[in-house]
N, CA and C atoms as a LAMMPS dump frame, in Angstrom:
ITEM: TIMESTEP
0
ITEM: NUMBER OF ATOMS
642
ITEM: BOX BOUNDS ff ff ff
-5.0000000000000000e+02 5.0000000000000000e+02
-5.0000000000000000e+02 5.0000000000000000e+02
-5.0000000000000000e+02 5.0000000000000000e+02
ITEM: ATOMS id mol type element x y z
1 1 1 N 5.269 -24.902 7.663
2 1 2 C 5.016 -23.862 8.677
3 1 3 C 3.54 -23.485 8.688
4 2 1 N 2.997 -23.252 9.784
5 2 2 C 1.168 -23.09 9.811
6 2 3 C 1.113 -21.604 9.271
7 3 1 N 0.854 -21.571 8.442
8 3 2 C 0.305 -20.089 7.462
9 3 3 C -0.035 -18.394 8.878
10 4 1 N -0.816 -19.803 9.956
11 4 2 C -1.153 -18.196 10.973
12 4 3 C -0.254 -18.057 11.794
13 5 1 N 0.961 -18.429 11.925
14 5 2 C 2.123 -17.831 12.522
15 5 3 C 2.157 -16.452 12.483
16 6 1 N 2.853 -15.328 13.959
17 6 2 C 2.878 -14.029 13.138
18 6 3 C 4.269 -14.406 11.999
19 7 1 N 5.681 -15.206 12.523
20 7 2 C 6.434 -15.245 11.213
21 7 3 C 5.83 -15.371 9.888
22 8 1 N 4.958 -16.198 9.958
23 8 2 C 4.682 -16.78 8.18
24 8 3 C 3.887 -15.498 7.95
25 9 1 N 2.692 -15.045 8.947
26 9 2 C 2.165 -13.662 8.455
27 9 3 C 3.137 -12.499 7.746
28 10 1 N 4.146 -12.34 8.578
29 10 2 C 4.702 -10.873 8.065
30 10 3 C 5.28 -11.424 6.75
31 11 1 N 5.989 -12.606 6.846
32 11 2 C 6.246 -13.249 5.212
33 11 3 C 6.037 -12.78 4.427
34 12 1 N 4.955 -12.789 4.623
35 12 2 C 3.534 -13.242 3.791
36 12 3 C 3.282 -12.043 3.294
37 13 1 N 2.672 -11.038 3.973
38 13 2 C 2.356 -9.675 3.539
39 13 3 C 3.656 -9 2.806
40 14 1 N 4.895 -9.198 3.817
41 14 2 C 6.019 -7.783 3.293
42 14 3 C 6.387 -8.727 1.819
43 15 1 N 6.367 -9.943 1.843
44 15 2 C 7.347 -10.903 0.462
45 15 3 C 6.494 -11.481 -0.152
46 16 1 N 6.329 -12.959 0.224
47 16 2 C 6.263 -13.597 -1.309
48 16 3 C 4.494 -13.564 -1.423
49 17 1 N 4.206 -12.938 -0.982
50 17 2 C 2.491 -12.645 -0.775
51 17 3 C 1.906 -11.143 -1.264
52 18 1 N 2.95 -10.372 -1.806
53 18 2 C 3.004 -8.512 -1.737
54 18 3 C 2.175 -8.459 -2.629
55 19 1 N 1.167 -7.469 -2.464
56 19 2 C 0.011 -7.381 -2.927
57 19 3 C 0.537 -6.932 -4.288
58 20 1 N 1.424 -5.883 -3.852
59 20 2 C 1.699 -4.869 -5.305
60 20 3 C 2.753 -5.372 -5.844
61 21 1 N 3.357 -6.169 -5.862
62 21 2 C 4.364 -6.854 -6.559
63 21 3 C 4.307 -8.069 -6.392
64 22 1 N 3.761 -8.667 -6.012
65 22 2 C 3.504 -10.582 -6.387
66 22 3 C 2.18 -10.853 -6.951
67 23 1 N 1.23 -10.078 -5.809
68 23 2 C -0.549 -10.333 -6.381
69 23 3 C -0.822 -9.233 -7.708
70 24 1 N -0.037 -8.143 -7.486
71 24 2 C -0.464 -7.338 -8.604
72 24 3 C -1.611 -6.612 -8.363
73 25 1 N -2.249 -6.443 -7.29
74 25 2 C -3.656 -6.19 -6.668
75 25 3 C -3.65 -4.344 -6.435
76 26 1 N -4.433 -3.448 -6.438
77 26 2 C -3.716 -2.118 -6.093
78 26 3 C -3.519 -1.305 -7.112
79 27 1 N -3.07 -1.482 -8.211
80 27 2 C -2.501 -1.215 -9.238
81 27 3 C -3.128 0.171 -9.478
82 28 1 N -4.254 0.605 -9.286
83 28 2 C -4.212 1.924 -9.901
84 28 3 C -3.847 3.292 -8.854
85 29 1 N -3.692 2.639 -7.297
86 29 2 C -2.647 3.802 -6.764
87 29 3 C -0.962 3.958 -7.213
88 30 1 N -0.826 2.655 -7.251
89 30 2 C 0.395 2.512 -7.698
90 30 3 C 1.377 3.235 -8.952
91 31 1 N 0.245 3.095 -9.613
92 31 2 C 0.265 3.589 -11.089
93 31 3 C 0.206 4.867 -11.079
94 32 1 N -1.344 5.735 -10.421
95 32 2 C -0.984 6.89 -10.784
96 32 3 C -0.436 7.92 -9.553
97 33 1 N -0.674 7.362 -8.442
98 33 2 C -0.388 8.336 -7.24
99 33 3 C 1.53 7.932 -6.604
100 34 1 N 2.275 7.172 -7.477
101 34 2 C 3.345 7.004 -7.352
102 34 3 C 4.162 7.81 -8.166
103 35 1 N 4.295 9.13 -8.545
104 35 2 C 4.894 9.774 -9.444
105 35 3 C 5.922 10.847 -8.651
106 36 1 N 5.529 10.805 -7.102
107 36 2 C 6.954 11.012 -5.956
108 36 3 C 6.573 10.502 -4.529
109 37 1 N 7.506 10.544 -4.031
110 37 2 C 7.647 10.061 -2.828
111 37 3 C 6.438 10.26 -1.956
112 38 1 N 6.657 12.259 -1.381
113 38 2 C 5.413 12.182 -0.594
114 38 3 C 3.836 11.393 -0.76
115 39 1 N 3.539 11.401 -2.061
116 39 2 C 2.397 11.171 -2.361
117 39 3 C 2.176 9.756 -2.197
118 40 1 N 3.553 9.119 -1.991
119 40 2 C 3.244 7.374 -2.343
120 40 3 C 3.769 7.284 -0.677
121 41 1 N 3.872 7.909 0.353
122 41 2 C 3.812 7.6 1.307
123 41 3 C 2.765 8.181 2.076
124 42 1 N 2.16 9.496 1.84
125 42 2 C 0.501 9.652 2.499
126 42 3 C -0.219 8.168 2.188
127 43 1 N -0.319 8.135 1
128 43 2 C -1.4 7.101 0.609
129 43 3 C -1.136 5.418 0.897
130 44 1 N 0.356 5.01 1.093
131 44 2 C 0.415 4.006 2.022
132 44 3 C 0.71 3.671 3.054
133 45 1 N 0.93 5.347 3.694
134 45 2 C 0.102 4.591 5.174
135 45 3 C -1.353 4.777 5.503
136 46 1 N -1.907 5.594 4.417
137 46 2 C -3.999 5.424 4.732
138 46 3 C -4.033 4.112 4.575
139 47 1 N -3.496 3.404 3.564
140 47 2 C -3.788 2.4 3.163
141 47 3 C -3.404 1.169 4.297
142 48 1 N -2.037 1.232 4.824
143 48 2 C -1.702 0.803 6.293
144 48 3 C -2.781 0.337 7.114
145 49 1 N -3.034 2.211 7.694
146 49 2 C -3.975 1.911 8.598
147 49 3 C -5.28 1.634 8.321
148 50 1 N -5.75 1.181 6.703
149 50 2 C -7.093 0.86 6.793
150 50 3 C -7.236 -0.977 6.652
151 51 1 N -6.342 -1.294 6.372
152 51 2 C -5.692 -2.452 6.383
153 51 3 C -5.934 -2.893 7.656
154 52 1 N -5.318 -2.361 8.867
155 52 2 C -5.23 -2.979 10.017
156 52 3 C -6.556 -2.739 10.527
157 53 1 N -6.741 -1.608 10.647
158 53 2 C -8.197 -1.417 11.426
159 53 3 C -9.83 -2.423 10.906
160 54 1 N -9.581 -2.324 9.81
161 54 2 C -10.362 -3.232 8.857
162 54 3 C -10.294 -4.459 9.381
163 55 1 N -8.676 -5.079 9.144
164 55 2 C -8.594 -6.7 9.295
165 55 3 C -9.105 -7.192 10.934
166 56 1 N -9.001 -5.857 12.087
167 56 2 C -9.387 -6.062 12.751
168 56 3 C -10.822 -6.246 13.436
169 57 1 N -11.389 -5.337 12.42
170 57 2 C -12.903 -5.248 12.954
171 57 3 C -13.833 -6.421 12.343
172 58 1 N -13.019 -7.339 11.12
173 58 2 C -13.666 -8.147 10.367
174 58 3 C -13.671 -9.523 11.309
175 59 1 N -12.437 -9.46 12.015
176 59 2 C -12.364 -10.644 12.649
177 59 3 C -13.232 -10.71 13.863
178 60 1 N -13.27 -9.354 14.315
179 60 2 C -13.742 -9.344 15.936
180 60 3 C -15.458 -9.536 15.569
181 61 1 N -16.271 -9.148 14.373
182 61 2 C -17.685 -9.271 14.204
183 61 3 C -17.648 -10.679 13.641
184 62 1 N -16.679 -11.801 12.84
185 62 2 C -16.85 -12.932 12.451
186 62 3 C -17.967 -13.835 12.892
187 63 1 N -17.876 -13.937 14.06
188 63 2 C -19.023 -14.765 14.412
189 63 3 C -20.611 -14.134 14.739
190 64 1 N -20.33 -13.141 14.757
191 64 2 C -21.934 -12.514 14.796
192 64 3 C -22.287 -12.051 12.99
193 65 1 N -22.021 -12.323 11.852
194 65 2 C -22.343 -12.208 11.064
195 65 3 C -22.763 -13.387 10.019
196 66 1 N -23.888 -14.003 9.836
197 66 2 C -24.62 -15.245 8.656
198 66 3 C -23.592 -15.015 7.738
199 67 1 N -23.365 -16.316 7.497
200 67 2 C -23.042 -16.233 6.006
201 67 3 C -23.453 -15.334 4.585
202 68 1 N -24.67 -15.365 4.425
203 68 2 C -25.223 -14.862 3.478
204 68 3 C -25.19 -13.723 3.607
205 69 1 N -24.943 -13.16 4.667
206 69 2 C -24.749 -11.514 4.975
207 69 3 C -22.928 -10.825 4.95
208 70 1 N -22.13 -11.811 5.141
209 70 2 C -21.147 -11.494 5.65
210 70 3 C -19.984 -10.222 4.338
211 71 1 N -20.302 -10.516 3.316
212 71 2 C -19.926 -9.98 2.167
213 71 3 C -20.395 -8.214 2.1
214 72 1 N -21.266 -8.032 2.39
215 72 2 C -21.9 -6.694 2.722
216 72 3 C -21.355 -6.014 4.364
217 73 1 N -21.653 -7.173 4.748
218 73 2 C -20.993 -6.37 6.218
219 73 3 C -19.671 -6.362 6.262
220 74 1 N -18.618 -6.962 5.49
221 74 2 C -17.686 -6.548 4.921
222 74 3 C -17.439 -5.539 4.343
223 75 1 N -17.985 -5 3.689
224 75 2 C -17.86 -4.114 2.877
225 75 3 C -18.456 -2.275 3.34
226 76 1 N -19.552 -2.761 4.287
227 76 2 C -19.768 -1.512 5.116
228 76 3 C -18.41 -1.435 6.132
229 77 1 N -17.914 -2.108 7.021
230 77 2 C -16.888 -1.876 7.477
231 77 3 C -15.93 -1.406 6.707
232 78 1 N -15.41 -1.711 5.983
233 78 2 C -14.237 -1.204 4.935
234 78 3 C -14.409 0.034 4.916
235 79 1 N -16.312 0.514 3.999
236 79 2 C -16.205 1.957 4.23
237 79 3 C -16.254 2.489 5.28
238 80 1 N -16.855 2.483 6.373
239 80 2 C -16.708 3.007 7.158
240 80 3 C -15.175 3.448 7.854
241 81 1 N -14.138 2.421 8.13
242 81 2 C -13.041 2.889 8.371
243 81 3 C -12.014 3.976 7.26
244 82 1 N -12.531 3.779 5.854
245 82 2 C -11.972 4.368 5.463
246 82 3 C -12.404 5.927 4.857
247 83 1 N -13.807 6.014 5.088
248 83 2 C -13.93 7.528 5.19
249 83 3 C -13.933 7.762 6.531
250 84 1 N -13.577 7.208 7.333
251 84 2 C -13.006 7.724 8.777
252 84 3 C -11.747 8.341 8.851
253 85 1 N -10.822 7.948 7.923
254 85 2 C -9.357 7.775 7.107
255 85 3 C -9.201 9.136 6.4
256 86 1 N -10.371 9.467 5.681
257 86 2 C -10.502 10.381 4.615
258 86 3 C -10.88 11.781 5.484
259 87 1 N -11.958 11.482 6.485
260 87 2 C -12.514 12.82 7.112
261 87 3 C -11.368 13.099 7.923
262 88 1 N -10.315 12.425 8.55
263 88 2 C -8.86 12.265 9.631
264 88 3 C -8.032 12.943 8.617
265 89 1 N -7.687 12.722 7.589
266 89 2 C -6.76 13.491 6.736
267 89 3 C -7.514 14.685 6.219
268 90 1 N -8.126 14.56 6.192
269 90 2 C -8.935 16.539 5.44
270 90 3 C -8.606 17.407 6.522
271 91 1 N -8.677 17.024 7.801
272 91 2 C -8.828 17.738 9.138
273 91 3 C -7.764 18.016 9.568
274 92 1 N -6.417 17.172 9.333
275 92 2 C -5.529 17.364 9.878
276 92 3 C -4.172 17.122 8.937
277 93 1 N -4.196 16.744 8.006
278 93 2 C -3.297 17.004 6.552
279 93 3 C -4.175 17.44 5.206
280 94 1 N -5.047 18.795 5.479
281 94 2 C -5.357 19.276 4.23
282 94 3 C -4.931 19.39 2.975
283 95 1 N -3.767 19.271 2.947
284 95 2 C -2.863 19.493 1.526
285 95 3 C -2.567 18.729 1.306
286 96 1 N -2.21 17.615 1.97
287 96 2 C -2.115 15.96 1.148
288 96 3 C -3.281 15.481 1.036
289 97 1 N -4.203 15.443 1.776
290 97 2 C -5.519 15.128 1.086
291 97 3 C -6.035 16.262 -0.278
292 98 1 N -5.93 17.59 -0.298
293 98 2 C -5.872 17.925 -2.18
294 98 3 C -5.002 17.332 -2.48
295 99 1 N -3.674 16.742 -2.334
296 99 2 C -3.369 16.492 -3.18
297 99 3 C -3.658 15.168 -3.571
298 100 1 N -3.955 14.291 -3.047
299 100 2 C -4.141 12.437 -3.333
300 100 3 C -5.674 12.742 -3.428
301 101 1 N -6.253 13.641 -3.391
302 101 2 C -7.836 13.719 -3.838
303 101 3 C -8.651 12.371 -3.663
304 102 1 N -9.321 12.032 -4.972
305 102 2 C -10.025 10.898 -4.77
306 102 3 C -9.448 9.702 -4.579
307 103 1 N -7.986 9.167 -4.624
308 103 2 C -7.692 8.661 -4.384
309 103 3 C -7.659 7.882 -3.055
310 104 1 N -7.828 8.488 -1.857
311 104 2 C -8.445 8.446 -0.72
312 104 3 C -9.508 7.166 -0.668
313 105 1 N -10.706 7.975 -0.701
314 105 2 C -11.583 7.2 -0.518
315 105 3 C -12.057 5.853 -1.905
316 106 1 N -11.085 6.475 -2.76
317 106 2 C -11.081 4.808 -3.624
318 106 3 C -9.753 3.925 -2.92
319 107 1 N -9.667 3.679 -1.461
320 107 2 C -9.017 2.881 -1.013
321 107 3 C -10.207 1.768 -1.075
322 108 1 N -11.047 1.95 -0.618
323 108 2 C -12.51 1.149 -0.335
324 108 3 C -12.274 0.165 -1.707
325 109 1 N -12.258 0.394 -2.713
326 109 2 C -12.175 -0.635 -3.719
327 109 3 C -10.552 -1.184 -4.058
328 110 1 N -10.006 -1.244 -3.407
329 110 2 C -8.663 -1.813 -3.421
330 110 3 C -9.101 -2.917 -2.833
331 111 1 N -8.166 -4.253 -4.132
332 111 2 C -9.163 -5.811 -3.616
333 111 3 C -8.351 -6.019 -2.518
334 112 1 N -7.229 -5.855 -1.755
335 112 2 C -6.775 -6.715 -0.891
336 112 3 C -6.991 -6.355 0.253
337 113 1 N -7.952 -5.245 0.384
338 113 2 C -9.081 -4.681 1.848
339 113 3 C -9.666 -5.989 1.972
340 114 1 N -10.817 -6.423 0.72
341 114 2 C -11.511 -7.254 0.659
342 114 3 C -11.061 -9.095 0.452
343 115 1 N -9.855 -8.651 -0.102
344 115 2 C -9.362 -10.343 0.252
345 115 3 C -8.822 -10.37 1.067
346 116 1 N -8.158 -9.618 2.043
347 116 2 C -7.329 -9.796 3.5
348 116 3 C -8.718 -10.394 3.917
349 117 1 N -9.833 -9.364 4.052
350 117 2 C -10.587 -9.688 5.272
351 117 3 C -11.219 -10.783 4.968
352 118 1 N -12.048 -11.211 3.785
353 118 2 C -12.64 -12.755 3.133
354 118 3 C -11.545 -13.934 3.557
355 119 1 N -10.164 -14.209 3.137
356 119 2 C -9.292 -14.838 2.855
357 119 3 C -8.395 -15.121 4.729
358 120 1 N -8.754 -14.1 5.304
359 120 2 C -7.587 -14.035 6.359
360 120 3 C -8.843 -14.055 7.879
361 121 1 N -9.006 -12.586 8.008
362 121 2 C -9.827 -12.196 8.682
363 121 3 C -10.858 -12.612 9.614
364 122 1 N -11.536 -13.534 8.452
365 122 2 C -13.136 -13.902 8.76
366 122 3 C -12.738 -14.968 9.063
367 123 1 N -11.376 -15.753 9.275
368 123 2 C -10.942 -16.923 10.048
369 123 3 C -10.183 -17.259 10.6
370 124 1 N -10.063 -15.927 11.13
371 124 2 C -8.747 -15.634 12.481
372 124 3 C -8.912 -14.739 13.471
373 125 1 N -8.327 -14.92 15.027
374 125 2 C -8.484 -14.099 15.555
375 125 3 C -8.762 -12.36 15.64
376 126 1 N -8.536 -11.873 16.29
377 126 2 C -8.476 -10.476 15.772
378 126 3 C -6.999 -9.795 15.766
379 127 1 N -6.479 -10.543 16.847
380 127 2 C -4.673 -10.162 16.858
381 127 3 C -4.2 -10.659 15.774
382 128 1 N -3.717 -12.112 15.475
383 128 2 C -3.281 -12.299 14.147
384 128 3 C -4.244 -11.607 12.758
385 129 1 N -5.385 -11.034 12.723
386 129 2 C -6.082 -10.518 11.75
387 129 3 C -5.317 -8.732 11.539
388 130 1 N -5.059 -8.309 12.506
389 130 2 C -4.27 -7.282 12.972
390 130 3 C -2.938 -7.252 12.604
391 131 1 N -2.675 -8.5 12.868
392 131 2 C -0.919 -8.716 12.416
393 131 3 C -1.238 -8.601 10.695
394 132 1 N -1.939 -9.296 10.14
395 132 2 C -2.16 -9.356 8.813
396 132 3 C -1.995 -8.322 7.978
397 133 1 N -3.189 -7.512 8.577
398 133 2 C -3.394 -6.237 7.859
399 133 3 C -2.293 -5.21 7.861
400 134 1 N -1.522 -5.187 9.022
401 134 2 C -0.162 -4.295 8.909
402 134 3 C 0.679 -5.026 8.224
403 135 1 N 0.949 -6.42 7.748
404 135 2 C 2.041 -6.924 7.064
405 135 3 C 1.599 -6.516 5.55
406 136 1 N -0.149 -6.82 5.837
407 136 2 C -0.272 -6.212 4.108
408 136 3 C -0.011 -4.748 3.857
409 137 1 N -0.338 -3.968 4.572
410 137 2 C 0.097 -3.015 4.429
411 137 3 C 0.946 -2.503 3.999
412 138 1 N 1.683 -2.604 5.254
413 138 2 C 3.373 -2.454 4.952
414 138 3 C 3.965 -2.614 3.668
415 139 1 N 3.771 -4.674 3.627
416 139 2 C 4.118 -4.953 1.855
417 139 3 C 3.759 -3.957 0.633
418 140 1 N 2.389 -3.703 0.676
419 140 2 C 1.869 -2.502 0.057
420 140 3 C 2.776 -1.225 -0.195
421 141 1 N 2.767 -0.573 0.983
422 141 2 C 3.924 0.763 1.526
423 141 3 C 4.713 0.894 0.606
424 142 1 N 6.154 -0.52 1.071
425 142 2 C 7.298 -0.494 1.036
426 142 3 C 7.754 -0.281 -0.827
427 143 1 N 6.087 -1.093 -1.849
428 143 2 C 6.448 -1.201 -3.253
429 143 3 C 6.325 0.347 -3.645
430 144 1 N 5.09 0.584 -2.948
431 144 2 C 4.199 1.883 -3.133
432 144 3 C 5.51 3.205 -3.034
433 145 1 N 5.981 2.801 -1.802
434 145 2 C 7.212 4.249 -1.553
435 145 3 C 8.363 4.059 -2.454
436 146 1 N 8.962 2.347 -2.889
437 146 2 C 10.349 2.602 -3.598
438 146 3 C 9.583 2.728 -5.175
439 147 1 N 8.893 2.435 -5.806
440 147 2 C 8.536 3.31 -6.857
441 147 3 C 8.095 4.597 -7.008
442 148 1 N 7.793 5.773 -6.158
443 148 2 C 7.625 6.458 -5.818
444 148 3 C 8.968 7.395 -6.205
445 149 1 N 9.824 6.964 -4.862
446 149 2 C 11.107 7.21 -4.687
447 149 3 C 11.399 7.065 -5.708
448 150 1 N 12.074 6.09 -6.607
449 150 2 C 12.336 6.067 -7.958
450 150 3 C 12.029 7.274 -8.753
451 151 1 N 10.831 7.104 -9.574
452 151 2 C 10.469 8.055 -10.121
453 151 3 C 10.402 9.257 -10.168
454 152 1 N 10.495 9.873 -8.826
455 152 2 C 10.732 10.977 -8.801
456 152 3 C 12.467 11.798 -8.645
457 153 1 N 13.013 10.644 -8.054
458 153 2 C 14.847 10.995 -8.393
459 153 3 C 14.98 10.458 -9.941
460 154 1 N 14.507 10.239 -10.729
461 154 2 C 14.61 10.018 -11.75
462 154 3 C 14.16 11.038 -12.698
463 155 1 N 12.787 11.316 -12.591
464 155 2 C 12.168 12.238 -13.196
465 155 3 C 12.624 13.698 -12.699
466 156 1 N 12.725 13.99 -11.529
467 156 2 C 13.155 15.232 -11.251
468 156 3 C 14.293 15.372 -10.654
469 157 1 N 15.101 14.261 -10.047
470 157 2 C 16.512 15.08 -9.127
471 157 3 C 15.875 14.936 -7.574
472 158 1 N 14.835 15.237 -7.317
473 158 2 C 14.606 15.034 -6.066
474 158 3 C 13.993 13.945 -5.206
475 159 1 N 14.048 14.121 -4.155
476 159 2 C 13.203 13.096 -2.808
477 159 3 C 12.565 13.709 -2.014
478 160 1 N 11.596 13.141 -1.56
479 160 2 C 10.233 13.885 -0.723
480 160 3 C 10.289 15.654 -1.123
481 161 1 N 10.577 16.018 -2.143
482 161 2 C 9.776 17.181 -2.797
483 161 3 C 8.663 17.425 -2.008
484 162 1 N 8.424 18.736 -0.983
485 162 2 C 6.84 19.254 -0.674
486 162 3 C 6.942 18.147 0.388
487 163 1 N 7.731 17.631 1.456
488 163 2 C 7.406 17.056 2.377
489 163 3 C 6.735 18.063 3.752
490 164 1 N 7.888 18.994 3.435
491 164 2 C 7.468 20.258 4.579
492 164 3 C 5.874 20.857 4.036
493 165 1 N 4.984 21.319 3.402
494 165 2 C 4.157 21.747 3.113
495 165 3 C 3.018 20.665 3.345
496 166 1 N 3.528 19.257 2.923
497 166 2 C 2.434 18.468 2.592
498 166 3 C 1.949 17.783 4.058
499 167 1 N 3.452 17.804 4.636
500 167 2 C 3.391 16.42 6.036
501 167 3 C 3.977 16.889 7.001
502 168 1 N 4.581 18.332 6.736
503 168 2 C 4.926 18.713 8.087
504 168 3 C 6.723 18.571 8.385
505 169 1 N 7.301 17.946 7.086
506 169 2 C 8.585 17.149 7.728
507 169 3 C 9.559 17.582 6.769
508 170 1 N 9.931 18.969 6.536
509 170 2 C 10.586 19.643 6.052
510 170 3 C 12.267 19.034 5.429
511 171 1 N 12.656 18.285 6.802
512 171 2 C 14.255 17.493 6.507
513 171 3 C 14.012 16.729 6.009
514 172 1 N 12.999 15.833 5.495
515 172 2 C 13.23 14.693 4.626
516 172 3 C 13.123 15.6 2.949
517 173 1 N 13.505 16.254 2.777
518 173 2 C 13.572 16.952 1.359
519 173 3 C 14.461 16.874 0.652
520 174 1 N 15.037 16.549 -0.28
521 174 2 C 16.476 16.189 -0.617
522 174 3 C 16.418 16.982 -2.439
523 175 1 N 17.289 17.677 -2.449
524 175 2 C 17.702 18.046 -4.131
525 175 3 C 18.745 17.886 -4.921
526 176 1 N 19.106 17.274 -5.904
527 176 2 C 20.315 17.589 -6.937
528 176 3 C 20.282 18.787 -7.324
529 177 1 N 21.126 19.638 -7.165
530 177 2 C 21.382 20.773 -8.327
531 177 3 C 21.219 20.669 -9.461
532 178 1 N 20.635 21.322 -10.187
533 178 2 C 21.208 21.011 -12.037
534 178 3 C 20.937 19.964 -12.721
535 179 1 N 20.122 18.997 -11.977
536 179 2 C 19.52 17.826 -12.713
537 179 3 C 18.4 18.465 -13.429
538 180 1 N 19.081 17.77 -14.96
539 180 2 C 17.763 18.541 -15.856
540 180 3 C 16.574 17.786 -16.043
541 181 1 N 16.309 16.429 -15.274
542 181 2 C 15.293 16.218 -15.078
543 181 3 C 14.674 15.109 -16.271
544 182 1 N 14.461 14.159 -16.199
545 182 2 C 13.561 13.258 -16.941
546 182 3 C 12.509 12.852 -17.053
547 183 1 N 11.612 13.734 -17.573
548 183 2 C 10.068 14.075 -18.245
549 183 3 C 9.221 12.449 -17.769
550 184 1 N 9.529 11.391 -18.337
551 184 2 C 9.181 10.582 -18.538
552 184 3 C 9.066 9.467 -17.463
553 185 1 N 9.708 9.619 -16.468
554 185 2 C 9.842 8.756 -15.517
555 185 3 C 8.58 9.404 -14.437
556 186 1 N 7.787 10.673 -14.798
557 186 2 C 7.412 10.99 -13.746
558 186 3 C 5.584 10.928 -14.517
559 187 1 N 5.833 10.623 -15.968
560 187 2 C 4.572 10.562 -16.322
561 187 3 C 3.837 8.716 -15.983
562 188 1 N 2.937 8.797 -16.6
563 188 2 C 1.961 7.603 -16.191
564 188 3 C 3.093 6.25 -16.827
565 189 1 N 3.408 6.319 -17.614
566 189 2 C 4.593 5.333 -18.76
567 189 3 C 5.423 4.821 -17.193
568 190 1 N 6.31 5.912 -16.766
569 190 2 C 7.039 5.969 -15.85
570 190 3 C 6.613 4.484 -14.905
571 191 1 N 5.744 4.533 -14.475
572 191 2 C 4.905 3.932 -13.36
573 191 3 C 5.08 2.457 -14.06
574 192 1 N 4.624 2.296 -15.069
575 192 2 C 4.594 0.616 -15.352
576 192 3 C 5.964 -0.092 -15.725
577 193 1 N 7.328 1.313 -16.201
578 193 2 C 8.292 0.82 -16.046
579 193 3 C 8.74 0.38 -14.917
580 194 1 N 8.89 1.058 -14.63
581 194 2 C 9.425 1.069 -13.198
582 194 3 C 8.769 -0.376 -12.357
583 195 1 N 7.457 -0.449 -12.745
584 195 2 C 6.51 -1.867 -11.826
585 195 3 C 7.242 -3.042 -12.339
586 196 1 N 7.211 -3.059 -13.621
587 196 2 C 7.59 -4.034 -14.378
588 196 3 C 9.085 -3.82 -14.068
589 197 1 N 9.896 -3.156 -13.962
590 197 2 C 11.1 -3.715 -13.772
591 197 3 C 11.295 -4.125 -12.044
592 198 1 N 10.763 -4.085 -11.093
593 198 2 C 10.823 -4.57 -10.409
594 198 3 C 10.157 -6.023 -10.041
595 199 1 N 9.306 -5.993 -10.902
596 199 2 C 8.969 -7.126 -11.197
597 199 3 C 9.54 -8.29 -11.566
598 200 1 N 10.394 -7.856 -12.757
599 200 2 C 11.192 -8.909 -13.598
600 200 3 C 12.367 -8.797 -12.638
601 201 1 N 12.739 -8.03 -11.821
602 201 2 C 14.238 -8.322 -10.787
603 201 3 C 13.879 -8.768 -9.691
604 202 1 N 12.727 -9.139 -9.511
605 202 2 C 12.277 -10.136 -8.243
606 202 3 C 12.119 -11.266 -8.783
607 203 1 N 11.916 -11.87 -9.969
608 203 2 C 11.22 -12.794 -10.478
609 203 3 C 12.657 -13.76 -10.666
610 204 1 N 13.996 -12.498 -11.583
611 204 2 C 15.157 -13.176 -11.584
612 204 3 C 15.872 -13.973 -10.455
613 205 1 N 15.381 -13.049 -9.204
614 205 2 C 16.495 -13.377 -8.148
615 205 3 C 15.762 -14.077 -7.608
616 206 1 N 14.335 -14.563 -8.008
617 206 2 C 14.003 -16.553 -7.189
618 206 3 C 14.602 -17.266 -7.251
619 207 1 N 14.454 -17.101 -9.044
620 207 2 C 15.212 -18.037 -9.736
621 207 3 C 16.799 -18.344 -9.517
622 208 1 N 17.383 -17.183 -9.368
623 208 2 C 18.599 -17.241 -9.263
624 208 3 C 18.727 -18.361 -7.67
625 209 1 N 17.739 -18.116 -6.676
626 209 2 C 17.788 -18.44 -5.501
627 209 3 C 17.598 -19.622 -5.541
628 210 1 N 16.723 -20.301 -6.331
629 210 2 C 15.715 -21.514 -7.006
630 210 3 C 17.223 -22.076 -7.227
631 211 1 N 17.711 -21.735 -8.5
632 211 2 C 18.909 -22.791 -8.805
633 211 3 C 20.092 -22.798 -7.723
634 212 1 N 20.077 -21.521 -6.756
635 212 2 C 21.609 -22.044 -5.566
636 212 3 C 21.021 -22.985 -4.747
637 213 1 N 19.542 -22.84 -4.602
638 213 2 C 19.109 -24.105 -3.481
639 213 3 C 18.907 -25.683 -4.098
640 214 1 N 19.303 -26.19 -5.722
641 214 2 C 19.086 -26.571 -5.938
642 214 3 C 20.431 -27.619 -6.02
């Protein structure tokens, strides 16, 4: 199948290409800004939309940028969209931006800004470069929110905790009564269990897939 398909794209990004669970790439939002839900869904969809907007602007300047230059002008784009990202959330979700703080604008050093756009980008249209960046995204998102999710019905009993305060979206709030709560799932430890076991239950069920196709 030709790799720039949008099929093989979304593949690619949501599965066997996922930044945060196949490439491993990301890792320190993952790690520490995944300790509940809301927080691991502000920050992947900044991350979303800096993804797309990025993969798009890398492709559309491709040919007006030298080689020898192209790595820097990479990299000013990146920032630029993403304290565009950062000044957009201060302005209009103040309280999730305190709360994901610097995390924000250390999207800019998240490698798969910079390998989407090197790797994908800088040799593809701008629509399929577009398609890219939302599949990476997304892929991103989807690890980013179910560890999230996890950890925090684990650690505390609840789901989107502080959705109404943080995002505006009060019904996605969900509580157990009387759950006394598990300390540990919500500290930093929490985070690499949780990675790692999704890890090793994706890894099983190739295999498992590996030997029915075999």
């Amino acid at each position: 199948m030709n790799p720039a398909t949008p099929r093989a794209i979304l593949e690619y990004g949501l599965s066997s290409g996922n930044v945060g669970l196949v490439q491993l790439l990301g890792l320190c939002p993952l790690l520490a800004v995944s300790n509940n839900a809301v927080n691991a869904l502000g920050l992947g969809l900044a991350t979303v939309l800096a993804l797309l907007v990025t993969n798009a602007a890398v492709a559309t300047i491709r040919k007006l940028t030298r080689r020898d230059v192209r790595i820097p002008a990479f990299i000013m784009v990146i920032a630029a969209v993403v304290t565009s990202i950062e000044l957009s959330m201060r302005a209009f979700l103040p309280q999730l931006h305190a709360v994901l703080g610097l995390f924000i604008p250390l999207i800019v050093t998240n490698c798969a800004l910079m390998g989407r756009a090197e790797a994908f980008a800088s040799r593809n249209n701008p629509g399929l470069a577009a398609l890219d960046g939302l599949a990476t995204g997304l892929g991103f998102l989807w690890v980013l929110l179910l560890i999230g999710a996890l950890r925090e019905m684990i650690g505390e009993g609840s789901l989107f905790a502080g959705a109404g305060a943080l995002i505006g979206l009060p019904g996605l709030e969900l509580a157990a009564e009387g759950y006394p709560g598990f300390v540990l799932a919500i500290l930093p430890i929490g985070a690499f269990v949780v990675l790692a076991a999704l890890v090793a239950t994706r890894q099983a069920w190739r295999q498992r897939h590996a030997r029915g196709a075999a």
